[in-house]
NUVEXLO-354873 format. One line per field, with one value per residue (C-alpha): residue number from 1; x, y negated, z negated; residue in three letters. Coordinates in pm, whole numbers, plus 50000, padded with zeros to 5 digits. Layout:
N
k = (NUM, ...)
px = (X, ...)
py = (Y, ...)
pz = (Z, ...)
r = (ala, ...)
//
This chain:
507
k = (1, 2, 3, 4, 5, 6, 7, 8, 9, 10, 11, 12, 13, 14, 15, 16, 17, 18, 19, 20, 21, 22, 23, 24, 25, 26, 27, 28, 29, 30, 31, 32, 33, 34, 35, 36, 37, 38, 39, 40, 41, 42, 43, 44, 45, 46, 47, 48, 49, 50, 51, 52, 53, 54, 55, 56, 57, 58, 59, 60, 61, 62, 63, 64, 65, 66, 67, 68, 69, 70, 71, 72, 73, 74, 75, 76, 77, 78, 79, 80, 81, 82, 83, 84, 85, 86, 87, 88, 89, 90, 91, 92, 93, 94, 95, 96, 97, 98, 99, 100, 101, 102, 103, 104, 105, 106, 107, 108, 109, 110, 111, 112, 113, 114, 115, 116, 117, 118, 119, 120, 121, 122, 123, 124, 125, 126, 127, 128, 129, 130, 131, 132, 133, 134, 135, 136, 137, 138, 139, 140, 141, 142, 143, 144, 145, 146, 147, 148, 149, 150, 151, 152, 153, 154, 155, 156, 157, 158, 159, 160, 161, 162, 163, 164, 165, 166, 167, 168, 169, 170, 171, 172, 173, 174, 175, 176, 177, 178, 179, 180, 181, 182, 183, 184, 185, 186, 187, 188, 189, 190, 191, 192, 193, 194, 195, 196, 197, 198, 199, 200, 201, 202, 203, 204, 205, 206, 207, 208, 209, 210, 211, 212, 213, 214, 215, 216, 217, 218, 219, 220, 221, 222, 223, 224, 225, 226, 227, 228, 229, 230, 231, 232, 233, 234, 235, 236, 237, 238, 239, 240, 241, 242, 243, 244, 245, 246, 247, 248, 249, 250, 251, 252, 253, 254, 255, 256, 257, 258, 259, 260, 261, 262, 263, 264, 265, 266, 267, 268, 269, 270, 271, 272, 273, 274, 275, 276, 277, 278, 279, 280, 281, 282, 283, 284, 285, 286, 287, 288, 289, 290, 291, 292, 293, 294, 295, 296, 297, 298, 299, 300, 301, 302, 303, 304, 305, 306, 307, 308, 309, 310, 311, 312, 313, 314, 315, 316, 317, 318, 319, 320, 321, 322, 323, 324, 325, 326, 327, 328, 329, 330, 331, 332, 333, 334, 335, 336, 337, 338, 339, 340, 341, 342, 343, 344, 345, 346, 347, 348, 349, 350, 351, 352, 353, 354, 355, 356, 357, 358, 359, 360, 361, 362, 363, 364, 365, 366, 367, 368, 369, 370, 371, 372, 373, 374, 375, 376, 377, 378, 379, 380, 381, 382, 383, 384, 385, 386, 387, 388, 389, 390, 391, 392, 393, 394, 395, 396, 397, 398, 399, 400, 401, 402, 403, 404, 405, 406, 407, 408, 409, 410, 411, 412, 413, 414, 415, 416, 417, 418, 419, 420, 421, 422, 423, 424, 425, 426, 427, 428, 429, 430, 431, 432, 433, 434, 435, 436, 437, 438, 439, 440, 441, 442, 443, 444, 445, 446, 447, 448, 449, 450, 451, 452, 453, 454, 455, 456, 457, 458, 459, 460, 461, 462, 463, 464, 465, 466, 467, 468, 469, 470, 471, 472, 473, 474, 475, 476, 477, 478, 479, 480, 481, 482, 483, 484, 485, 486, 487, 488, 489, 490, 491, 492, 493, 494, 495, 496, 497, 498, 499, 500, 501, 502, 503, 504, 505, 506, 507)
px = (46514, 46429, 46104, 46015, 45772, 45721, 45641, 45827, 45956, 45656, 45799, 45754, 45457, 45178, 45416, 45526, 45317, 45475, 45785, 45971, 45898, 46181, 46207, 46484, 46646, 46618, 46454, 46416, 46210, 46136, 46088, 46089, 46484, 46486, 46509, 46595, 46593, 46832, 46718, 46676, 46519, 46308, 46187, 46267, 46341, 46454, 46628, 46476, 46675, 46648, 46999, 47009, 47222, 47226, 47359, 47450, 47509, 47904, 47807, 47590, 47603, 47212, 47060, 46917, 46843, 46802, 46836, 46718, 47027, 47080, 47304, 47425, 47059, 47029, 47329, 47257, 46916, 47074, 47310, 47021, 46831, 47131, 47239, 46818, 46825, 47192, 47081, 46803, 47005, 47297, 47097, 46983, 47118, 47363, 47175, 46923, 47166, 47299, 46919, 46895, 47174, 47123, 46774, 46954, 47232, 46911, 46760, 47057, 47103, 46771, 46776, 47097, 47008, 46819, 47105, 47369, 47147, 47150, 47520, 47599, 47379, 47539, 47878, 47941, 48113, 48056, 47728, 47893, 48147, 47924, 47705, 48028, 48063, 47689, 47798, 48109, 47933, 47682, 47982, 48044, 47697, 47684, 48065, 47955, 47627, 47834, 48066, 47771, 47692, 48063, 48095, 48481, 48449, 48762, 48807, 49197, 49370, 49396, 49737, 49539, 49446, 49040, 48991, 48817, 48907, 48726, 48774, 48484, 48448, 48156, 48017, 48148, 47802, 47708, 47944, 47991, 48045, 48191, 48238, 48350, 48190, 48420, 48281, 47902, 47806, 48075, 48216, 47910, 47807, 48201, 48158, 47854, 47799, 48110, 47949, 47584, 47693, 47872, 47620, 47681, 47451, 47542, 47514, 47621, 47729, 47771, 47924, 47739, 47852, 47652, 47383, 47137, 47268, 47326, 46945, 46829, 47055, 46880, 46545, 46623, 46795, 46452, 46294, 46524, 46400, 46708, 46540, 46439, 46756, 46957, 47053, 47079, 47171, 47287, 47285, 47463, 47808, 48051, 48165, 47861, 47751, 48110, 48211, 47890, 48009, 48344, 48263, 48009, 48103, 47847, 47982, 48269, 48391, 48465, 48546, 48653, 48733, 48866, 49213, 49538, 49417, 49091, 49164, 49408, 49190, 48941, 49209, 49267, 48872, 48845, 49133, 48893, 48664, 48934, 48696, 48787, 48905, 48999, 49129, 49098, 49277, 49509, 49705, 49999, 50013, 50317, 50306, 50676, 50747, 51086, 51242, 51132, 50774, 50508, 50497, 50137, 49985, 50145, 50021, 49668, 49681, 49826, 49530, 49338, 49498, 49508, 49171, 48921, 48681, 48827, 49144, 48969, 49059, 49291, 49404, 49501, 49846, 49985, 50326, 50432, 50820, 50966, 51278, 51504, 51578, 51176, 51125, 51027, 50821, 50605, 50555, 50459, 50204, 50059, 50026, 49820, 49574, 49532, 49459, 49182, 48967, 48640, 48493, 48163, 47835, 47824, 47504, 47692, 47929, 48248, 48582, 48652, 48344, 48362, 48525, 48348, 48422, 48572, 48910, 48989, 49010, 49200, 49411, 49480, 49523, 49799, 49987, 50013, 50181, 50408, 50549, 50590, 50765, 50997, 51086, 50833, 50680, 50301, 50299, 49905, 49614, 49698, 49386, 49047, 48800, 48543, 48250, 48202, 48329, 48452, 48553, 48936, 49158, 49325, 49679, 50048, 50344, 50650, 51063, 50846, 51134, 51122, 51034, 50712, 50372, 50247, 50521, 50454, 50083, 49793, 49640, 49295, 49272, 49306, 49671, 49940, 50328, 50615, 51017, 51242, 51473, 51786, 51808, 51591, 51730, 51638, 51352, 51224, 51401, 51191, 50833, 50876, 50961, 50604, 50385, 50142, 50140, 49807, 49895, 50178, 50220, 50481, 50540, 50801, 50841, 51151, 51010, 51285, 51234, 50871, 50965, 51220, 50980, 50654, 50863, 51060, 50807, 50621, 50291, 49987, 49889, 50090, 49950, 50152, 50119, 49768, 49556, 49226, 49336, 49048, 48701, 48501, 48772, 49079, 49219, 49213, 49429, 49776, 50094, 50234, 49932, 49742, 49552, 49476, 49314, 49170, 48847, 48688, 48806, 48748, 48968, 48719, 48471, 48747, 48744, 48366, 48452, 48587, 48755, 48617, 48816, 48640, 48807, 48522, 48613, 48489, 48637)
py = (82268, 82125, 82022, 82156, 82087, 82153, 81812, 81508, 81264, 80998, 80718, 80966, 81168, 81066, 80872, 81179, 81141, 80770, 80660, 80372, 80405, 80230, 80375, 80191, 80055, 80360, 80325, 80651, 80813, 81106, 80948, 81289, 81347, 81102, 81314, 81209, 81541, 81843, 82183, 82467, 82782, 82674, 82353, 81981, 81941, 81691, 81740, 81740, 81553, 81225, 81142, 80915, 80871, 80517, 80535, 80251, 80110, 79975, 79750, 79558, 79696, 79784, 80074, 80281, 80627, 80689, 81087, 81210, 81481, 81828, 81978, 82282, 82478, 82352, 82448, 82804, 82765, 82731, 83016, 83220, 83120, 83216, 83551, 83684, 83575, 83757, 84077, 84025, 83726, 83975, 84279, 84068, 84164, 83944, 83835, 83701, 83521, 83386, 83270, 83089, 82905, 82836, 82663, 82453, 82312, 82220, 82040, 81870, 81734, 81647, 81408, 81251, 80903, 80946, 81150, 80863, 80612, 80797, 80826, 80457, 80392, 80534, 80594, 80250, 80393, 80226, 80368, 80475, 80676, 80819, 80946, 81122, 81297, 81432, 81577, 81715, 81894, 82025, 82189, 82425, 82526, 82574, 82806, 83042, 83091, 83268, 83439, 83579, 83836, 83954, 84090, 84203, 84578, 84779, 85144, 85216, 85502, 85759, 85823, 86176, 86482, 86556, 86174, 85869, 85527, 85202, 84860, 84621, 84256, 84198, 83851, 83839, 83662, 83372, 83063, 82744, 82445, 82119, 81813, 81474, 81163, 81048, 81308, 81352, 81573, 81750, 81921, 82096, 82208, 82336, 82533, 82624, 82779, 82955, 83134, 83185, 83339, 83603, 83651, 83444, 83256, 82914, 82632, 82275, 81986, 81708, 81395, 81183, 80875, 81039, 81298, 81192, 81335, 81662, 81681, 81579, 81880, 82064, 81976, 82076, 82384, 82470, 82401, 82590, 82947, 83003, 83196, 83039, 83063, 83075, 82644, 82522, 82168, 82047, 81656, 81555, 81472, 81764, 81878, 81965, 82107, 82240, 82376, 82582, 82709, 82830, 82968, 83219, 83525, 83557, 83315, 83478, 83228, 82835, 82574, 82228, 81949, 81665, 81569, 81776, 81662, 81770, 82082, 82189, 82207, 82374, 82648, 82646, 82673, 82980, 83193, 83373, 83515, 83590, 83363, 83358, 82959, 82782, 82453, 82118, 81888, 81547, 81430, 81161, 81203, 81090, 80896, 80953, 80749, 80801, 80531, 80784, 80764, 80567, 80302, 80175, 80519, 80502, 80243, 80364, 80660, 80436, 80291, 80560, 80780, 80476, 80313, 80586, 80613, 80247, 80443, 80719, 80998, 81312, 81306, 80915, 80813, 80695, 80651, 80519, 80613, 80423, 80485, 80154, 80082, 80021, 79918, 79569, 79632, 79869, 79626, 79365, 79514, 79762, 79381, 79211, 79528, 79533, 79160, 79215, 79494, 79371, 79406, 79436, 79646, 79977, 79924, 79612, 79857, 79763, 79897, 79865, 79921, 79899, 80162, 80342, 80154, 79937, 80194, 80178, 79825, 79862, 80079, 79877, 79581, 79760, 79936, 79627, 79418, 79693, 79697, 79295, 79298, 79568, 79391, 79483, 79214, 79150, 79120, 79064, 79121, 79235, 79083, 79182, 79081, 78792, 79032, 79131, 79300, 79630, 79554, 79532, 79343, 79567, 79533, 79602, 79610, 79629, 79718, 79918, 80081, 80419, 80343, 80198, 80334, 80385, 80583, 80851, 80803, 80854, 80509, 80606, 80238, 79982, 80000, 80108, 80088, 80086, 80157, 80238, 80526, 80632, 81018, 81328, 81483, 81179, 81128, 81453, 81435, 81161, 81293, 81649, 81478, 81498, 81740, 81711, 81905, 81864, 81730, 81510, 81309, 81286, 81066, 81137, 81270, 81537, 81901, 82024, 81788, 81864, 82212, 82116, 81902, 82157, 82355, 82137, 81953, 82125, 82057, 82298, 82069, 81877, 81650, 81566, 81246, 81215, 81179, 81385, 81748, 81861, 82097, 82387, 82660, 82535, 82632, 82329, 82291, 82252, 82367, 82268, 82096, 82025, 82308, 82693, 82872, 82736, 82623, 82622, 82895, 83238, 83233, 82996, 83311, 83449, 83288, 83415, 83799, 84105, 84347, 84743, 85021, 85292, 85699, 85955, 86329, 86524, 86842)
pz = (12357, 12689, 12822, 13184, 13420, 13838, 13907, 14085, 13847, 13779, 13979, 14315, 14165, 14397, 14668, 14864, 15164, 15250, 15358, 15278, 14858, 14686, 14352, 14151, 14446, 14693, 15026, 15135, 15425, 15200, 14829, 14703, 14702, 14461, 14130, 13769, 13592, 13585, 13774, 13639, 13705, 13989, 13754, 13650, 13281, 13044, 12793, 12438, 12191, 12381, 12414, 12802, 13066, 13311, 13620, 13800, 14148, 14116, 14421, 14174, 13780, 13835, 13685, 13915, 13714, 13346, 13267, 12949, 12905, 12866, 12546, 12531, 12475, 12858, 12958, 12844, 13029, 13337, 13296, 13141, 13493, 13781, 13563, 13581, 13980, 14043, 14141, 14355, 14535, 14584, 14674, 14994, 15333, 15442, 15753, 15482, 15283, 15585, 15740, 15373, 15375, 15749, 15698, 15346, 15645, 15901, 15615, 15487, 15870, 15878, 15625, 15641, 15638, 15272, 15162, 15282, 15133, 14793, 14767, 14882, 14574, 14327, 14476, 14652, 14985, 15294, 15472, 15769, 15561, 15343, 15651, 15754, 15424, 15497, 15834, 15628, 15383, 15576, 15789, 15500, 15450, 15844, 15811, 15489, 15615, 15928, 15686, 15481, 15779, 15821, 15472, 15414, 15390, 15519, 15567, 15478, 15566, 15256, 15131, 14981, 15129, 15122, 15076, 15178, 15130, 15142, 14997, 14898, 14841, 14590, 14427, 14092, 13902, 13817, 13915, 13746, 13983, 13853, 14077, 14108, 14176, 14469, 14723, 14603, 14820, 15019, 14704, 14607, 14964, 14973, 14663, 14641, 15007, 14956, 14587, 14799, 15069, 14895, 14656, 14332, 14192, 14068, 13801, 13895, 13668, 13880, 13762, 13555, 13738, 14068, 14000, 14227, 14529, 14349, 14264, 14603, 14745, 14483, 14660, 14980, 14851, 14702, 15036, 15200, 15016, 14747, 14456, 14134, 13941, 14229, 14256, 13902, 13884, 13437, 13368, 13086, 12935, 13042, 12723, 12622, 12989, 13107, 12724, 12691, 13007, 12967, 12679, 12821, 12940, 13139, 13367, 13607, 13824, 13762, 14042, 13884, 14147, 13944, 13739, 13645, 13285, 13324, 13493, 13179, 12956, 13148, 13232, 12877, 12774, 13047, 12910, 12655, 12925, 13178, 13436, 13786, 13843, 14157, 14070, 14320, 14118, 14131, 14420, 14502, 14859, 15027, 15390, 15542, 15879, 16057, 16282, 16599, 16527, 16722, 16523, 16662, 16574, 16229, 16123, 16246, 16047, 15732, 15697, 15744, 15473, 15231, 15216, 15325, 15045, 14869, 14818, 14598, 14753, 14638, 14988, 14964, 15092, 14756, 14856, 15173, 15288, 15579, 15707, 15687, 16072, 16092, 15773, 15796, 16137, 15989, 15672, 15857, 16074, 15776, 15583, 15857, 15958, 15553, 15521, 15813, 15579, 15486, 15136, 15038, 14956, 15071, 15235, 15500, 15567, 15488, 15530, 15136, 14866, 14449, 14239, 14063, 13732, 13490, 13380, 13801, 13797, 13537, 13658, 14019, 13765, 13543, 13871, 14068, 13765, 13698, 14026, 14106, 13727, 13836, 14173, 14367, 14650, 14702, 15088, 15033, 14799, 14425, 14259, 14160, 14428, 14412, 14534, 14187, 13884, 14078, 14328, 14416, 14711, 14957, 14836, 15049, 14776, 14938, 14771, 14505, 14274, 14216, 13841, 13880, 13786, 14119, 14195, 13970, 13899, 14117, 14172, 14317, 14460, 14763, 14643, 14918, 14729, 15019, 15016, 15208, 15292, 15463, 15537, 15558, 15254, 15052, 15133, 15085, 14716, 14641, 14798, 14602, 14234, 14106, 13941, 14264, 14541, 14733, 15068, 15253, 15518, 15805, 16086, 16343, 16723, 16620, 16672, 16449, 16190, 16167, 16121, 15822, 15645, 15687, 15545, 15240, 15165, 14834, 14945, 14980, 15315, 15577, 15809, 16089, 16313, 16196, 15902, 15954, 15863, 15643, 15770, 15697, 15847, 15650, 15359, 15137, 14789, 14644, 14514, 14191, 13915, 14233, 14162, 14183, 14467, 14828, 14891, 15279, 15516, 15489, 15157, 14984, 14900, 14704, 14400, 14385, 14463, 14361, 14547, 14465, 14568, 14622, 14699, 14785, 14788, 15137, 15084)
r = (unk, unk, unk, unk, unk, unk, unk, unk, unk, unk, unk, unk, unk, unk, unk, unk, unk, unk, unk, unk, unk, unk, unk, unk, unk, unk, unk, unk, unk, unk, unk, unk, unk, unk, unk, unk, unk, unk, unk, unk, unk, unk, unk, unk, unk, unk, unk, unk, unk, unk, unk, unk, unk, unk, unk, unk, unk, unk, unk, unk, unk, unk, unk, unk, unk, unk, unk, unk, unk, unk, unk, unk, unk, unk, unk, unk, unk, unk, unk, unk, unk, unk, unk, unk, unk, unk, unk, unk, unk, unk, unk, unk, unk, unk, unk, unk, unk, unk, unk, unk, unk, unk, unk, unk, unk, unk, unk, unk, unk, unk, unk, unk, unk, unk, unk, unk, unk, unk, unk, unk, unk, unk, unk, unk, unk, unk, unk, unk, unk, unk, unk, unk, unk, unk, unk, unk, unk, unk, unk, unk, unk, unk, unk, unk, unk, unk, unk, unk, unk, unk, unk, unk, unk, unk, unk, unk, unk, unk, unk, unk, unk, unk, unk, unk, unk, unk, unk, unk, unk, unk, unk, unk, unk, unk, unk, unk, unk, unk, unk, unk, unk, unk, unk, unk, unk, unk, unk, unk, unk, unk, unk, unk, unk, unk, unk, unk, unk, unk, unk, unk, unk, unk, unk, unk, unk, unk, unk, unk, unk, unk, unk, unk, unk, unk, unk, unk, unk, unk, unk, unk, unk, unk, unk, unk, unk, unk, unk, unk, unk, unk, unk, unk, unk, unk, unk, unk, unk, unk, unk, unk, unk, unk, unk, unk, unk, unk, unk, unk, unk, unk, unk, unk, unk, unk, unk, unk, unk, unk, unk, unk, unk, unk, unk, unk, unk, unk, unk, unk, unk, unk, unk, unk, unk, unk, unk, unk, unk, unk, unk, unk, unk, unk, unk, unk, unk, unk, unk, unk, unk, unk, unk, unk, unk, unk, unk, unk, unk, unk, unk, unk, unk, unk, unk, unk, unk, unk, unk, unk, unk, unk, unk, unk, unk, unk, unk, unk, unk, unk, unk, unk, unk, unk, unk, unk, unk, unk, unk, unk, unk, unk, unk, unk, unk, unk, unk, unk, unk, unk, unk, unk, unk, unk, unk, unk, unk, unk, unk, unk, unk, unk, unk, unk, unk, unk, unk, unk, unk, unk, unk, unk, unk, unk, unk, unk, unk, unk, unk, unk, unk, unk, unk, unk, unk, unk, unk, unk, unk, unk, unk, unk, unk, unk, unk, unk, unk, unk, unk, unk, unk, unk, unk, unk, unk, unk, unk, unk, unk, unk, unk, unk, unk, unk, unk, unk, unk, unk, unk, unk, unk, unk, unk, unk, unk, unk, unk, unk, unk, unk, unk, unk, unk, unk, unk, unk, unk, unk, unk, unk, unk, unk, unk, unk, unk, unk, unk, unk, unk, unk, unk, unk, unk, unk, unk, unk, unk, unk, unk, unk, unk, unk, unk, unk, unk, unk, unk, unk, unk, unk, unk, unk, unk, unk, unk, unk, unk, unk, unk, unk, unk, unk, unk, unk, unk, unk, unk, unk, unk, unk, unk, unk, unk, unk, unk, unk, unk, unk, unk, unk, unk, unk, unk, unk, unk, unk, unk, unk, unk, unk, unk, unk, unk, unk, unk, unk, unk, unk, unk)
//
């Protein structure tokens, strides 16, 4: 059972008027995002068996939400809530759709600052990044509320005599959204616009380790005019959230963001009910800089592609490739820019933040060892961070063997592993010998050679001489156990549709 109510949680309930209210940390110009109960069906309920979830700031191990949980009677709730508003919701005109999701991206603009100040919170990225994941997201919202009005209907010539042909792209139901923690925002606006503007309906299980900014997208969802039913946020662990899910056939499609592991079993769960899955899983990114690159500009985009977001990032260089003629230059200079990163609070805005717990220090911890026992030199860095229990020195290894850890597992960290190579072929052996296949990286000034390698390289994305690739109109995903499916771009609805064929006799 879960108890609901209409009303703001009761550390907001009569503060809504002022500004600058600071419940459990948060000073926010509009006190009301602040929400510490799931969303369902229009209301805010708790769950009923008491079972709680903390979440904490990683900046400083304080608690700054306690949720009482949903089960799996919740979980049905909220699919019980987006399958009654499907039908109204898709019977809209697309113009309306599209003037919905249009006022949710005005809203979401409007109150960046709150919304950056949320996720710094209880994500621990640096302010000024996480304000540029608010203008990301909102992008999405901004591109499927466009595509809602061009709905995909084609008239195809009939191959029979007395006929008429037409082809239909129709929302498939109700949609089950599951995110990460690493991108609070931007992967829900990226799903879920895509599923609303074709006319799904949609349940969201956010992480547990950042729910906040789910529910205050919730809130302006509401404001914005989406139906009761139609924006159904589930807090709680995700095996009882995500396994009531899978299990229902009422929902059609799933979108996971998250691990290959993760996104196994979640194939596996999904099987049963034939549910339409796109699939945003693990990457191991590699960086690949030939003697004929701009060195300068390389190194630029290095540390870009390594320590945006801490180094949690799918699209995080994990291994860096150098051919051997500028092998020690680039070393060097990727060293010294590293040792310059600052590390701190999200909220000073640093280059470098906490992770967002105890198994990724861990896991920096483990990789680095690995690598200086296997031969591997620590050009700078390699040890956990005197700002506090998460957070982690920007680290350089250099000579890392091809047997190491980090060569083969993503790292999710400040940790950037180096080596060296001596021809094309090579290195391209060594960049496609993983199960990943999200995105790569390549650095050179050869026009053929970026052909060869955009095209060798087993990738599902290829940046080339620069590290910012991503947005709204692109096709983003992977090859390989990167995932299934593309998200963004005109190809992002289609994980949420169904084609209908449809022949009409004239004669």
């Amino acid at each position: 059972m879960i108890d609901q109510t209409s009303k703001p949680t009761s550390a907001i309930d009569t503060a809504n008027a002022q500004t600058d209210i600071t419940p459990h940390g948060f000073t926010l110009t509009d006190p009301d995002l602040y929400r510490d109960r799931s969303f369902i069906g229009g209301q805010w309920v708790d769950g009923g068996d008491g079972a709680t979830l903390d979440v904490r700031n990683p900046a400083d191990g304080s608690t700054i939400a306690t949720f009482q949980v949903l089960g799996p009677d919740g979980a049905r709730a909220a699919v019980d809530a987006a399958d009654a508003a499907f039908d109204a919701w898709a019977d809209l005109l697309p113009q309306d759709r599209m003037a919905i999701l249009r006022r949710w991206y005005d809203l979401v603009l409007a109150n960046k600052e709150d919304l950056a100040r949320i996720m710094v919170l209880e994500q621990g990225k640096p302010i000024s990044e996480a304000r540029g994941e608010i203008d990301y997201g909102a992008s999405f919202i901004e591109f499927f509320a466009e595509e809602a009005r061009r709905p995909d209907i084609m008239s195809v010539t009939s191959h029979l005599p007395s006929a008429e042909v037409e082809v239909w792209r129709e929302p498939v139901g109700v949609a089950a959204l599951v995110t990460p923690w690493n991108f609070p925002i931007a992967m829900i606006t990226r799903k879920a616009a895509a599923a609303l503007s074709v006319g799904c309906t949609v349940v969201i299980h956010p992480s547990k380790e950042t729910p906040i900014s789910a529910l205050a997208l919730a809130v302006l969802a509401e404001r914005a005019g989406f139906p009761a039913g139609g924006f159904n946020v589930a807090i709680g662990e995700p095996a009882s959230i995500v396994g009531t899910w899978t299990s229902d056939a009422r929902v059609r499609a799933l979108s996971f963001t998250g691990s290959t592991e993760i996104g196994r079993l979640l194939y596996e769960q999904s099987a049963p009910t034939i549910k339409r899955l796109s699939l945003e899983l693990g990457g191991h990114a590699p960086f690949i800089i030939f003697a004929d690159a701009d060195l300068d500009k390389a190194v630029d985009e290095a540390i870009k592609a390594k320590f945006a977001t801490s180094g949690q990032d799918c699209l995080g260089a994990n291994r860096f490739y150098v051919e051997r003629p500028v092998y020690d230059a680039f070393c060097g200079r990727f060293a010294e820019r590293t040792k310059a990163l600052t590390v701190g609070s999200g909220m000073d805005d640093p280059d470098i933040g906490p992770l967002m717990n105890e198994a990724a220090i861990a896991k920096q911890v483990e990789q680095v060892e690995d690598a200086r026992i296997k031969g591997a030199k620590v050009l700078c860095g390699g040890q956990k961070h005197e700002a506090g229990p998460l957070f982690f020195e920007p680290t350089v290894l250099a000579d890392v063997p091809a047997d190491a850890k980090i060569m083969s597992e993503e790292t999710f960290g400040p940790v950037a592993a180096i080596t060296a190579f001596d021809s094309e072929d090579e290195v391209v052996q060594a960049a496609n010998a993983t199960e990943y296949g999200l995105i790569a990286y390549v650095h050179t000034m050869k026009p053929a050679r970026i052909y060869r390698l955009s095209r060798k390289l087993q990738y599902g994305m290829i940046g080339v001489n620069r590290t910012k690739v991503t947005g709204a109109p692109i096709p983003f995903g992977g090859m390989k156990q990167s995932g299934l499916g593309r998200e963004g771009s005109r190809h992002g609805i289609e994980a949420f549709s169904d084609v209908k064929y449809v022949c009409r006799d004239w004669s």
